[in-house]
C-alpha positions in Angstrom: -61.5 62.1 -42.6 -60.5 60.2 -45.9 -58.5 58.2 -44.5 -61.1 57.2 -41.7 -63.6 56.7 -44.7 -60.6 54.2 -46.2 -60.1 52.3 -43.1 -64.0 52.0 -43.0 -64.0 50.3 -46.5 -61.5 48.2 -46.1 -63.1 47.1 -42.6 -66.5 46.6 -44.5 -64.6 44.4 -47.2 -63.2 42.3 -44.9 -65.9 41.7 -42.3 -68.5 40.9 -45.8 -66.1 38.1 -47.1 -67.2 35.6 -44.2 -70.5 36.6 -44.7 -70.7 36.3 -48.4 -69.3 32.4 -48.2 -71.6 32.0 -45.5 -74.6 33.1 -47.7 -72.9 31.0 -50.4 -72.6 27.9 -48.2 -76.5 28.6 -47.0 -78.0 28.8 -50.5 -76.6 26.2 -51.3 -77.8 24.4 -48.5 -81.4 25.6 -49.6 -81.3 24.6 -52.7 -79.9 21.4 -52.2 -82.8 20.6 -49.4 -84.8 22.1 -52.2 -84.2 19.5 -55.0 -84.9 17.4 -52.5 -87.9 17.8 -51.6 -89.5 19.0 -54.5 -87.5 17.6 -57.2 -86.7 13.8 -57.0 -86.0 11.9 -60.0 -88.5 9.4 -60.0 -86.5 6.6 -61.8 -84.1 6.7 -59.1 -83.3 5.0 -55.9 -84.6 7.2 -52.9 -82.0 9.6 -51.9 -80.8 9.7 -48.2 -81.7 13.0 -46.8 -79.0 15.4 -46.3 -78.1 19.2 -45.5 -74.7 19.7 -47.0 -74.4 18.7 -50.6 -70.8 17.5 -50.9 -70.7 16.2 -47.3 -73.7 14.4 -47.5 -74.3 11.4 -45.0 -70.6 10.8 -45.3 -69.7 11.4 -41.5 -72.4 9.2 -40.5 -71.7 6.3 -43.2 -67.4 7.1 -41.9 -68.4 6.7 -38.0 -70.5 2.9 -38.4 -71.3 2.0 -41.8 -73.7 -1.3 -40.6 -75.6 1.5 -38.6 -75.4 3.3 -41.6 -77.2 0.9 -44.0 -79.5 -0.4 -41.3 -81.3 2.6 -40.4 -81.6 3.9 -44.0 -82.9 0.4 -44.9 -85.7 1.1 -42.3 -86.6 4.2 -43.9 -85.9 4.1 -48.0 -85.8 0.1 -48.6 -83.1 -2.2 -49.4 -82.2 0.2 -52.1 -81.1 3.6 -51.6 -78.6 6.4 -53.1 -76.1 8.7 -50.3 -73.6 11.2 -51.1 -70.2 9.7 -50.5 -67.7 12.9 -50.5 -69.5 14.5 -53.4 -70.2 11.1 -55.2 -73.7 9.3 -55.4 -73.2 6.3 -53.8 -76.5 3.0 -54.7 -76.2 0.3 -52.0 -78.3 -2.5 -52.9 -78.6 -4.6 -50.0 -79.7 -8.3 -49.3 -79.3 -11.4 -51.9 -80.9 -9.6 -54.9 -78.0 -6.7 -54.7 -75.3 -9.1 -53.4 -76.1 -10.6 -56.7 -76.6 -7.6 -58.9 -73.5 -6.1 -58.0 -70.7 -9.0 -56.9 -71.9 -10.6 -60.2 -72.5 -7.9 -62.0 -70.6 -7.8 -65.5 -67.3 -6.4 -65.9 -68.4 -3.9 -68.9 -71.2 -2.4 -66.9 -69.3 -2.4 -63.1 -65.7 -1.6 -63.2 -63.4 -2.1 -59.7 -60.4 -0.6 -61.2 -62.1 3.0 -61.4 -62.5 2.9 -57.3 -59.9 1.3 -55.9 -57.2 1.2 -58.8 -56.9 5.0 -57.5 -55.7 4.0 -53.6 -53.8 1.1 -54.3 -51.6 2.0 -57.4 -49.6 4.0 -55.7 -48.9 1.5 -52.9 -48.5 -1.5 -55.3 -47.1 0.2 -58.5 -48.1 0.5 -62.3 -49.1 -2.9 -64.0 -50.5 -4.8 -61.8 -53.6 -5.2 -59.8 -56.3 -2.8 -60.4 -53.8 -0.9 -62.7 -54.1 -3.5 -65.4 -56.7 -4.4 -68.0 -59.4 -6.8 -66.3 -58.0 -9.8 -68.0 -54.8 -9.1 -66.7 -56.0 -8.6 -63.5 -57.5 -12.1 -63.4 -54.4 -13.9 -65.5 -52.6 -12.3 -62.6 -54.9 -14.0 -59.5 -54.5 -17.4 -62.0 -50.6 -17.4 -61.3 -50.8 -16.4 -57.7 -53.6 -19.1 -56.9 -50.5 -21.0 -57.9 -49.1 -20.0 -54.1 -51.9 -21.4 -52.3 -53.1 -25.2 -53.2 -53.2 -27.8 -50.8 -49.5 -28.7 -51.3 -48.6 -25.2 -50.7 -50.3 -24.8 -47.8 -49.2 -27.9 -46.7 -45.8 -26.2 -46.7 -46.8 -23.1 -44.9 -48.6 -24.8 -42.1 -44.9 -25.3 -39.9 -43.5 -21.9 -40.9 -46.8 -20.2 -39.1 -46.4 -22.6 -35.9 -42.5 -21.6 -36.0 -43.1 -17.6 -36.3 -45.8 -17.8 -33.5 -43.4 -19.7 -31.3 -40.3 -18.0 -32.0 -42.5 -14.7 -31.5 -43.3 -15.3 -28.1 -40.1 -16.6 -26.9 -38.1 -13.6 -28.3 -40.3 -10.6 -28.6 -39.7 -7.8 -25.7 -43.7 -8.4 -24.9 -43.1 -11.6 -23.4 -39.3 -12.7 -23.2 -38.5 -13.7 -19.7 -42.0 -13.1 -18.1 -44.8 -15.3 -17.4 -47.3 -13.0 -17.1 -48.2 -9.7 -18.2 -50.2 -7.0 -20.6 -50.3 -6.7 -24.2 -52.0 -4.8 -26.8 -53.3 -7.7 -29.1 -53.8 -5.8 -32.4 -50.3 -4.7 -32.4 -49.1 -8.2 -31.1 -51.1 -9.4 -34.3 -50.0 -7.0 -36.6 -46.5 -8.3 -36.0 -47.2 -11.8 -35.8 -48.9 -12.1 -39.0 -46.3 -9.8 -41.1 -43.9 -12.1 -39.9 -45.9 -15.6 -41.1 -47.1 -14.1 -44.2 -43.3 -13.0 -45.2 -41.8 -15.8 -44.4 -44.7 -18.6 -46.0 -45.3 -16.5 -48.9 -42.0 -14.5 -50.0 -39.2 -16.6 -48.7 -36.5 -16.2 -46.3 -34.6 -13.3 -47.8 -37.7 -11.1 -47.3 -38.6 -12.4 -43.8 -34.8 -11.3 -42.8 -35.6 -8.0 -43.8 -38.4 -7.3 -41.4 -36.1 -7.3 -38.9 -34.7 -3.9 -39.8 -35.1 -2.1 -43.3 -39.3 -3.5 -44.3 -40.5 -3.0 -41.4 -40.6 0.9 -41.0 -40.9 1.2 -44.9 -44.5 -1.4 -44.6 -46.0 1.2 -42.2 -45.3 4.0 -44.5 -46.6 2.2 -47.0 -50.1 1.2 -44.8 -50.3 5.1 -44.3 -51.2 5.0 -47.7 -54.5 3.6 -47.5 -56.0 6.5 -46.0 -60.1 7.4 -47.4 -59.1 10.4 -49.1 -56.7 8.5 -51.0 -60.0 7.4 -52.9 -60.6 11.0 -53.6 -57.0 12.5 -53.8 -54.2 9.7 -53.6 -51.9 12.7 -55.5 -52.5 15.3 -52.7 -48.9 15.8 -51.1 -49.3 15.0 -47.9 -46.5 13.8 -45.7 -47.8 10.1 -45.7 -48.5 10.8 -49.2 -45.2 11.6 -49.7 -43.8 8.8 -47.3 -45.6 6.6 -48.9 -44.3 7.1 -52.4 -40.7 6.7 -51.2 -41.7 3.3 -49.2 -43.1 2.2 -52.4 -39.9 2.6 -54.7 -38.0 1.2 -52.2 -39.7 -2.0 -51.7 -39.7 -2.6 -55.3 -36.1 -1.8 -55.5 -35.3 -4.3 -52.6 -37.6 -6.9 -54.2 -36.2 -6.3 -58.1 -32.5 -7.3 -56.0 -33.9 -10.5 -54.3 -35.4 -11.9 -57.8 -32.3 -10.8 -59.8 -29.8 -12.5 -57.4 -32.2 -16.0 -57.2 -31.9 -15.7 -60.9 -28.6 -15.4 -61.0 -28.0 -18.3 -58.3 -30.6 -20.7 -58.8 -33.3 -22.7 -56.5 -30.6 -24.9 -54.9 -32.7 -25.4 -52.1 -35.6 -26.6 -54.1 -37.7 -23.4 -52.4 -41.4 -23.0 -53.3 -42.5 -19.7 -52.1 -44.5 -17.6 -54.3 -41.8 -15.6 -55.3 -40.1 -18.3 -57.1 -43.2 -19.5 -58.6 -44.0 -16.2 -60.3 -40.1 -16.6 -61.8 -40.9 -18.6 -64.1 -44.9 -17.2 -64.9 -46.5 -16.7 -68.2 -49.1 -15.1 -68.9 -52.5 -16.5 -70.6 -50.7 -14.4 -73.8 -47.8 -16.3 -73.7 -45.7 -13.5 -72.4 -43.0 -13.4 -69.4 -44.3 -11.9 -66.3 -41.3 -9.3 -66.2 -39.7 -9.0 -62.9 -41.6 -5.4 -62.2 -44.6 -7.3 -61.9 -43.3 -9.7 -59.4 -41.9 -7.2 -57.3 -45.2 -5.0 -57.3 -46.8 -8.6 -57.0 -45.5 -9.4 -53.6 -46.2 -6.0 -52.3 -49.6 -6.3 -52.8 -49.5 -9.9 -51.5 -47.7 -9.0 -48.5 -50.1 -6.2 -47.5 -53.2 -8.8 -48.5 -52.2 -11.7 -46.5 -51.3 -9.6 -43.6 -54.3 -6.6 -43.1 -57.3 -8.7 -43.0 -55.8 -11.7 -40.9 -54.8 -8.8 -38.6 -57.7 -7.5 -38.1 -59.5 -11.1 -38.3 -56.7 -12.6 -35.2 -57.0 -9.7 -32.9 -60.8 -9.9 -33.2 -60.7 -13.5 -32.0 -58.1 -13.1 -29.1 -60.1 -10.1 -27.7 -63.4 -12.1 -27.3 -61.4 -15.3 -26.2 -59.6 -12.8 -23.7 -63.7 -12.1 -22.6 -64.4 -15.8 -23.2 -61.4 -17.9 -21.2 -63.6 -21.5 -20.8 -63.9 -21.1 -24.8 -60.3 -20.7 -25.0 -59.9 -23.8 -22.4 -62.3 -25.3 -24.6 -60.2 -24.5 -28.0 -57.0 -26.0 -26.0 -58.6 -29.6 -24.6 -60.2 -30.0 -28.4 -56.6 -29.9 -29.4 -55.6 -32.6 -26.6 -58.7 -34.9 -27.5 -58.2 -34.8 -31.5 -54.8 -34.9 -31.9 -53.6 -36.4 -28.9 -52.1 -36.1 -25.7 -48.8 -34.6 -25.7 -49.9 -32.1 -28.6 -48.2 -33.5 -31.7 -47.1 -30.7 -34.3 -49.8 -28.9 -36.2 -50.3 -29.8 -39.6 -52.3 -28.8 -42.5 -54.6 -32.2 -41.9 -54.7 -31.6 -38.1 -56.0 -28.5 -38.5 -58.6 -29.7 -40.5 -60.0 -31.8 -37.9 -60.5 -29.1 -35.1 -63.8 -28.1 -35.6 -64.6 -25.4 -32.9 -61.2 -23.5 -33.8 -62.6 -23.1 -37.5 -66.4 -21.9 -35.8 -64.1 -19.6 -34.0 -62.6 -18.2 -37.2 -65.6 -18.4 -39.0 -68.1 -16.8 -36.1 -64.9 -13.8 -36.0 -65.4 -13.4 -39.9 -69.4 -13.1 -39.3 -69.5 -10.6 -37.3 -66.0 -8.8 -38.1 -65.4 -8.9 -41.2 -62.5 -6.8 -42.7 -64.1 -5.6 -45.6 -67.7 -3.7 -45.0 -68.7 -2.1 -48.1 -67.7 -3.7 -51.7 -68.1 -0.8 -54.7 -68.1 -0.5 -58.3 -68.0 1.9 -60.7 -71.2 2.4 -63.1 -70.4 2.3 -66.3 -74.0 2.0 -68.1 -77.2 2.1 -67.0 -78.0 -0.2 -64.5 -81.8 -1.2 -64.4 -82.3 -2.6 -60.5 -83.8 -5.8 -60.6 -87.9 -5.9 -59.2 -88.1 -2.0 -58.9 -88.2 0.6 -61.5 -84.6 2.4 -60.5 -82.2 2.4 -63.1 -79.0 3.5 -61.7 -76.6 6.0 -64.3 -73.4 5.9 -65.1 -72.8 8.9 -62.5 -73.0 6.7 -59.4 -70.9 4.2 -57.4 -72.6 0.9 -56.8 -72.6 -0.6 -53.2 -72.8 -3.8 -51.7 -72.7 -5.1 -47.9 -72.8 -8.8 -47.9 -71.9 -7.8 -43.8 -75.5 -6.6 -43.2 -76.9 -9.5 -44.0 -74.7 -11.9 -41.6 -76.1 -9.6 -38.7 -79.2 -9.8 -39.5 -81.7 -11.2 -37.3 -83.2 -13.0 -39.8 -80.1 -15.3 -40.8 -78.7 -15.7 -37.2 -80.5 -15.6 -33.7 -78.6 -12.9 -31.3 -76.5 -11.4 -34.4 -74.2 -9.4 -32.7 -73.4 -12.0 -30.0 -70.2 -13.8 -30.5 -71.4 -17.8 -30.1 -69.1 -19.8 -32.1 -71.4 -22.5 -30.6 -74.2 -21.3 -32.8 -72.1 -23.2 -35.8 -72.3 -26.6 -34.2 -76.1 -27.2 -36.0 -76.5 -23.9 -38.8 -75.0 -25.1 -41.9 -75.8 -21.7 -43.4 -71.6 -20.5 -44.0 -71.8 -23.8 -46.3 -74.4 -22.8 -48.3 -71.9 -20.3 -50.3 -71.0 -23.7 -52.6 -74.5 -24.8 -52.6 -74.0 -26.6 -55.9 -75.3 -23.3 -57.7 -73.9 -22.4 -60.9 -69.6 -21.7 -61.2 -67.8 -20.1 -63.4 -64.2 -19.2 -64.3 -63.2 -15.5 -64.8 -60.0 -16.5 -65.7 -58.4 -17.5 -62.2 -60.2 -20.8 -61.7 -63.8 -21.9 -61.3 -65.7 -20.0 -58.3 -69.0 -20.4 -57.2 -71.8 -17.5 -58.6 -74.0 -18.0 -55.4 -74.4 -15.2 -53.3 -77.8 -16.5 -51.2 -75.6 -17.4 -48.3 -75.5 -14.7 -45.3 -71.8 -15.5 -44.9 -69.6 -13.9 -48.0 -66.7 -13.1 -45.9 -64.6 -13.1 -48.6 -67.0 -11.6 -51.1 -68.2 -13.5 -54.7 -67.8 -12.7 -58.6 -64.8 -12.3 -60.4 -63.0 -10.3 -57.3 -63.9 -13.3 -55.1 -60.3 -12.9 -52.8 -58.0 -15.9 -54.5 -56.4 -16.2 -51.1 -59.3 -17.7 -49.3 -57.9 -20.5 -48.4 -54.6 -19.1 -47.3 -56.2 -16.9 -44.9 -57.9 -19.7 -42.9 -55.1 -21.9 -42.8 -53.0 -18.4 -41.6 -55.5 -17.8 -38.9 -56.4 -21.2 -37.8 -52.4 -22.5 -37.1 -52.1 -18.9 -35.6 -54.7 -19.4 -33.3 -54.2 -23.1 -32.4 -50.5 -22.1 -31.9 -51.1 -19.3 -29.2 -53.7 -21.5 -27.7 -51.3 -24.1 -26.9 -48.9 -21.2 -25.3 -51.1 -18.6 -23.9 -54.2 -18.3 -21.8 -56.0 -15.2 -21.8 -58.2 -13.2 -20.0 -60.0 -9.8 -19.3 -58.4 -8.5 -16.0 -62.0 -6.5 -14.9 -64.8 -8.8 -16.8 -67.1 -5.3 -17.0 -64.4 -4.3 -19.5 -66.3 -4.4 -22.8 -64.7 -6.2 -26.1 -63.1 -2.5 -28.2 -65.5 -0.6 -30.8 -64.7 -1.0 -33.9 -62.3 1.6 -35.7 -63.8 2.4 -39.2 -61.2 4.8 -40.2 -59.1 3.0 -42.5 -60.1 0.9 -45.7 -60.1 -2.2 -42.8 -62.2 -2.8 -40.2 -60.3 -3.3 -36.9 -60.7 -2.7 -33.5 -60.3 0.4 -31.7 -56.7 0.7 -30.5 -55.6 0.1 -27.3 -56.7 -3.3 -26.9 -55.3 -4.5 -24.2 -55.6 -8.1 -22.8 -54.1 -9.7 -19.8 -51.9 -13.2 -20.7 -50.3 -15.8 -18.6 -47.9 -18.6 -19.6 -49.6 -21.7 -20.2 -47.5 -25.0 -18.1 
C-alpha cells in the first residue's frame, strides 16, 4: 500500500508541473492584458495590443512588416510602441519620424547597440559597428574612396565581363538556348562574382571559384534574427559561421601581405589597394586587420541588397516581356545599332533601365525597418510621447513609398509612372547637407523614395549599387529574353526571414537566347 501511495505522489508531482507553468504562463498573460488595459503610461506612444508579453506582435511584424505598420497606423497613429522579442520597439512613421530618427543625433540614437551585435561576428572586431562612431564614419570616408566617378568608370567593363562570361560558362545555360532557372540564385551568383572582382581584385575573384564560396554562405547563415538577440548562442551556423569568419580574414591578411610584399605592378585600383595605403582622420595606419574585416563587410554589402534588388527586377520583367523588349530597343536607339560596349556614360543615358531600377527599389526595397538604440529621452516631435532610454526606435522610410498618397497604384510595378513624377529627385532637394565625417549628404528626408536611407548611416555605396545593377541588367537584356511560362503565375511573395528582403525562393523564370 505504501508503495502505491509513493507511485501516486510521484504521479501527482509530475502531472502538476505542466500545469503549474501553464498557470504561470496564464497569469502572466492576465496581467500583462491587465497593464494594458488599465494601466497605460500616458506619456507614451500607444502600445500595440498583445497576449503574450515577450512574444508580443513579433510573429506578425516577422511574417509582413509593411502590413505590420500599416494596420497599426490605422488604429494607434503614425506613432506607436510593439514588443519586438521582449524589447519595446517606437516606429515613428511618415516624414516627421524619417526625420526624427534617420537624423536623429548620435548621443541620443546609437546603431552600434542593434546591429554591432549581428554583424561583429561576421565582420570581426574594429570595424564597422564595432568601432567608436567616428571611426565608423573615418572608415565609410576611406571606402567612399572605392566608388567615385573614376572608379566606377573602371568597374563598369568588369560587370559586363562577369555577366557574359556567367552565361556562356555557368551549367544553367552552357550549350542550351533555352531553358528554366531560378533567378535569385542566378543573381546571388552573378553579383558575388561582379562585386569580387570590381571591388577586391583578381586574387579574390579566383577564389570564388572554390575555397570563398562555401565559406560566404556560412558566413550569410550568420545573419539570422536571433542573432540580434543571441549572436553567442552555439548553434551549428553559429558555429559555422565563426570558423568562415577567421578564415576569410586569414585568406585576406595573405592577399594584402603578399601585394605588399610585391608591389602594384599592374597599376591596380581596387579597393583593396586603396585601403593599403589609408590613414585615418588621426593620422594613424589603417592596420591590415581592418582591411581584411573591411572587405568582408564590403563584399557581403555590395552583394545582398543588389541580390535581392536584380532578382526583383528579372522576375517582374519575366511577367512583363514588351518592357524587357522595350529595355532592349532603348539600348539600340541610344547607343546605337550594333550595341556598342556599355560604359559608365552609356549607362547614364538609358533612362527607362534606371526607372526600372528605381521603380524595383520603391517597392522592394532590401532594407524595411531602420532601428536605433535610445539612449536619452526622446521627446516625439507634435505629440506629448517622450520615448525612454528602454526602447528601440523605428523607422520605415518603405511605408511611405507605398503609400497611396505619394504614388497612384503603389503596389503596381509601372516603371512608366517615373517618366513625369520627379518625386525620387526630391531626396537632394537643395535642403540643408552635412558632413558626418564621410563627405557631405543631404539631411532631407521629405522624399517618399529613401531607398538607401539618410543621416549619418546614409549607405556610402549608393552609387556603386546603381551602376552594379544598371550594367547587370542592360548586360542580360542584351543576352536574354524572359518570360513567365503560364502568365496566371503570380510574381513570388516576399521572404521576410532574414535581415534582407528577398523574394520567396523558388523563383523560377523561363529564358531563351536572344539572336
Amino acid at each position: 500500500m505504501e508503495s502505491l501511495y509513493s507511485s501516486y505522489k510521484e504521479l501527482s508531482l509530475f502531472a502538476s508541473i505542466p500545469l503549474t507553468f501553464s498557470l504561470i504562463i496564464l497569469s502572466a498573460i492576465v496581467q500583462n492584458v491587465i497593464r494594458q488595459i488599465y494601466f497605460a503610461e500616458p506619456h507614451r506612444p500607444p502600445v500595440v495590443f498583445h497576449l503574450v508579453p515577450l512574444i508580443g506582435s513579433t510573429i506578425q511584424y516577422g511574417m509582413d512588416p509593411y502590413k505590420f505598420y500599416i494596420d497599426c497606423r490605422a488604429k494607434y497613429g503614425d506613432c506607436f510602441t510593439f514588443i519586438l522579442l521582449g524589447t519595446p520597439t517606437t516606429v515613428f512613421l511618415g516624414p516627421a519620424g524619417n526625420n526624427f530618427i534617420l537624423n536623429g543625433k548620435h548621443a541620443d540614437l546609437n546603431a552600434e547597440d542593434i546591429y554591432g551585435k549581428l554583424t561583429t561576428p561576421v565582420f570581426g572586431k574594429g570595424v564597422v559597428y564595432d568601432c567608436p562612431n567616428d571611426k565608423l564614419m573615418d572608415q565609410k570616408r576611406l571606402c567612399k574612396e572605392g566608388f567615385t566617378t573614376e572608379a566606377l568608370r573602371a568597374y563598369i567593363p568588369k560587370f559586363v565581363s562577369e555577366v557574359e562570361n556567367y552565361i556562356k560558362s555557368s551549367p544553367r545555360f552552357k550549350g542550351k538556348t533555352s531553358g528554366e532557372c531560378n533567378i535569385t540564385e542566378v543573381m546571388g551568383e552573378i553579383t558575388i562574382y561582379t562585386a569580387s572582382s570590381s571591388l577586391q581584385g583578381k586574387e579574390v575573384r579566383s577564389k570564388f571559384d572554390d575555397t570563398f564560396a562555401a565559406l560566404y554562405r556560412h558566413l550569410d547563415d550568420g545573419f539570422q534574427p536571433i542573432n540580434f538577440i543571441a549572436p553567442w548562442l552555439p548553434l551549428p551556423q553559429n558555429r559555422r559561421r565563426d570558423h568562415a569568419q577567421r578564415v576569410m580574414e586569414k585568406l585576406y591578411a595573405g592577399i594584402i601581405s603578399r601585394r605588399r610584399e610585391e608591389g602594384n605592378v599592374n597599376g591596380e585600383t581596387d579597393m583593396i589597394w586603396k585601403l593599403m595605403d589609408a590613414e585615418y582622420k588621426d593620422g594613424s595606419v589603417m592596420p591590415d586587420v581592418h582591411i581584411a574585416r573591411l572587405m568582408i563587410a564590403l563584399l557581403m554589402g555590395g552583394q545582398h541588397n543588389t541580390a535581392a534588388s536584380g532578382a526583383w527586377i528579372l522576375l517582374n520583367l519575366a511577367h512583363r516581356p514588351e518592357l524587357l523588349e522595350e529595355l532592349y530597343q532603348e539600348q539600340l536607339s541610344v547607343l546605337g545599332n550594333p550595341l556598342p560596349e556599355l560604359t559608365w556614360e552609356s549607362l547614364q543615358r538609358l533612362t527607362l533601365s534606371g526607372q526600372v531600377i528605381k521603380e524595383t527599389l520603391r517597392i522592394h526595397s532590401p532594407i524595411h525597418s531602420i532601428m536605433r538604440q535610445v539612449k536619452s529621452p526622446m521627446p516625439v516631435p507634435g505629440t506629448s510621447f517622450v520615448v525612454p532610454p528602454s526602447h528601440v526606435l523605428l523607422a520605415s522610410p518603405g511605408v511611405q513609398s507605398r503609400s497611396e498618397e505619394f504614388f497612384p497604384r503603389p503596389l503596381e510595378w509601372d516603371p512608366h509612372r517615373w517618366d513625369k513624377i520627379d518625386a525620387g529627385e526630391k531626396v537632394e532637394d537643395g535642403s540643408a547637407k552635412v558632413d558626418y565625417g564621410f563627405g557631405m549628404v543631404s539631411k532631407a528626408v521629405s522624399s517618399p523614395y529613401l531607398p538607401f536611407g539618410a543621416g549619418r548611416h546614409r549607405c556610402v555605396g549608393e552609387a556603386y549599387a546603381y551602376a552594379q545593377l544598371g550594367a547587370i541588367i542592360a548586360t542580360l537584356v542584351r543576352l536574354l529574353k524572359l518570360e513567365q511560362r503560364d502568365p496566371k503565375t503570380p510574381v513570388p511573395e516576399t521572404d521576410y526571414s532574414s535581415m534582407f528582403s528577398r523574394p520567396m525562393n523558388p523563383a523560377v523564370v523561363w529564358w531563351r537566347l536572344r539572336q
